[in-house]
N, C-alpha and C positions, 0 to 999 in steps of 0.2 A: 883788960879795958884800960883806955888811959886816964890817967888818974889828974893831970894839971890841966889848966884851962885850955893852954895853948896846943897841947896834945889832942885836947878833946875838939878846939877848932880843924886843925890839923885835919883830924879822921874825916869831919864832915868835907872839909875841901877834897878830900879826894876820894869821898865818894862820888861828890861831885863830878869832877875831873876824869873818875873813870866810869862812872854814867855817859858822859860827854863822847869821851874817846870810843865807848865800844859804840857809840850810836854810827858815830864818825866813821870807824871800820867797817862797820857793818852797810854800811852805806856806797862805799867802797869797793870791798868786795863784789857787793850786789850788781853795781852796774859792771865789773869787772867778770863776773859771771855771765851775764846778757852779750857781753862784746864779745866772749870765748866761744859762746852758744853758735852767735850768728855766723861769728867765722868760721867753725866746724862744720855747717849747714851747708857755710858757700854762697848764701846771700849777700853779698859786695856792698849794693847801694844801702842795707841797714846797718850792715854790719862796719860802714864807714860812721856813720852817728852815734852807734854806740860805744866805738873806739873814742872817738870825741868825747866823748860823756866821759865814759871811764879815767881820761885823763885827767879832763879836768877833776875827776872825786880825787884820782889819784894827788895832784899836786895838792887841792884844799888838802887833804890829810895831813898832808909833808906842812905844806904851812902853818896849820895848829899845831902841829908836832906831836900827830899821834903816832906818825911814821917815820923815820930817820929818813932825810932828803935823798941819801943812798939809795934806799928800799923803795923810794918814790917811782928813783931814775930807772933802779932794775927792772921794776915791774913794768913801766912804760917802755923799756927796751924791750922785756919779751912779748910784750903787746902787740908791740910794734911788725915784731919780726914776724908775729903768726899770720897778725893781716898781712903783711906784705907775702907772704908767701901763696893768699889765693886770692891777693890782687896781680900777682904778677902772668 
């Protein structure tokens, strides 16, 4: 256990912080599961809004920086490419 003040602030911040971030991922994920869902199914007209959705979880992620901007862009890129493939 830490033993100075600022260690002991420290611990609480990030418990915080990683409270925060799994809510964040998990959040993420979730709509990113729903938009994989529809697209598999073949539903087009939902499965376009919940592409939308997903992105947008995706980038807040990226912008609190629970995700590396990278990991944002990948994941929107394979997003991308699923739906496109049975909208095309």
């Amino acid at each position: 256990m830490a033993n100075t003040r600022s260690a002991l602030k420290r611990v609480r911040q990030d418990r915080k912080r990683r409270l925060r971030n799994m809510r964040v991922r998990s959040r993420m994920r979730t709509f990113v599961k729903k938009a994989n869902a529809l697209i598999v199914e073949g539903q087009k007209e939902e499965a376009i809004e919940a592409v939308r959705q997903a992105i947008s979880e995706i980038d807040k992620a990226a912008q609190k920086g629970v995700i590396h901007p990278n990991n944002a862009a990948r994941r929107k890129s394979r997003l991308m490419r699923r739906f496109n493939a049975i909208a095309l």
